[in-house]
C-alpha positions, 0 to 999 in steps of 0.5 A: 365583590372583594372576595370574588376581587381577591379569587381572580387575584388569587388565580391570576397570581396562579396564572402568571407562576405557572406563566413564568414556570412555562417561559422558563422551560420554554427557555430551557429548552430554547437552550437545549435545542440551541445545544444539540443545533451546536452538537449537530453542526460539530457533528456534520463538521465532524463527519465532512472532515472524515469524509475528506481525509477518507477521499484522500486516503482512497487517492493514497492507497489508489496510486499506491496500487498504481505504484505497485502495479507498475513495480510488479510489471518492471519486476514481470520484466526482469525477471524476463530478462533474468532468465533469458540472460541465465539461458544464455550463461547456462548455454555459454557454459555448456560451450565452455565445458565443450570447449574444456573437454575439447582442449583435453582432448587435443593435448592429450592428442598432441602429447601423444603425437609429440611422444610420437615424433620423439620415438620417432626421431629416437629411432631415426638418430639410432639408425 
């Protein structure tokens, strides 16, 4: 019986190490899971934040586009007006240089009709 007493004891004392080896990796992979929870949680904490300033750099660059599309449009407008005003001084300047050519021609004319009456009452005060 002694011997058979010492076996159990023996194989309990087996039992209980391979116990305690058990509870120890079970805590050790309690602690390792308790890890990656923590990771995981950083991890989606992580992502969310990166999600919210995507969302906000989205809303940037929308009304960036909302802004550029309303300077194209202004610019569309000016450089309307631009060329409506460039017709009308490239209209003006066609006038001028008439206007020019016109006042050339009535000097010209004058000075003429002034060699003209000069001649004129040259021969008149010789008469």
């Amino acid at each position: 019986l002694q011997k058979e007493l010492l076996k159990y004891k023996q194989e309990a004392r087996n039992l209980q190490g391979i116990k305690d080896a058990l509870q120890q990796r079970l805590i050790q992979q309690d602690a390792a899971v308790l890890q990656l929870k923590q990771e995981l949680l950083r991890a989606n904490m992580d992502k969310e934040e990166l999600h919210n300033q995507n969302a906000d750099l989205q809303r940037k660059v929308e009304e960036r586009n909302r802004l550029l599309a309303e300077y194209k449009k202004e610019l569309c407008q000016k450089d309307r007006h631009l060329q409506q005003h460039q017709s009308k001084l490239d209209e003006m300047l066609r006038q001028l240089s008439e206007a020019n050519y016109q006042q050339v021609d009535l000097e010209r004319e004058l000075e003429h009709r002034e060699a003209l009456l000069a001649h004129c009452m040259k021969r008149e005060a010789e008469e």
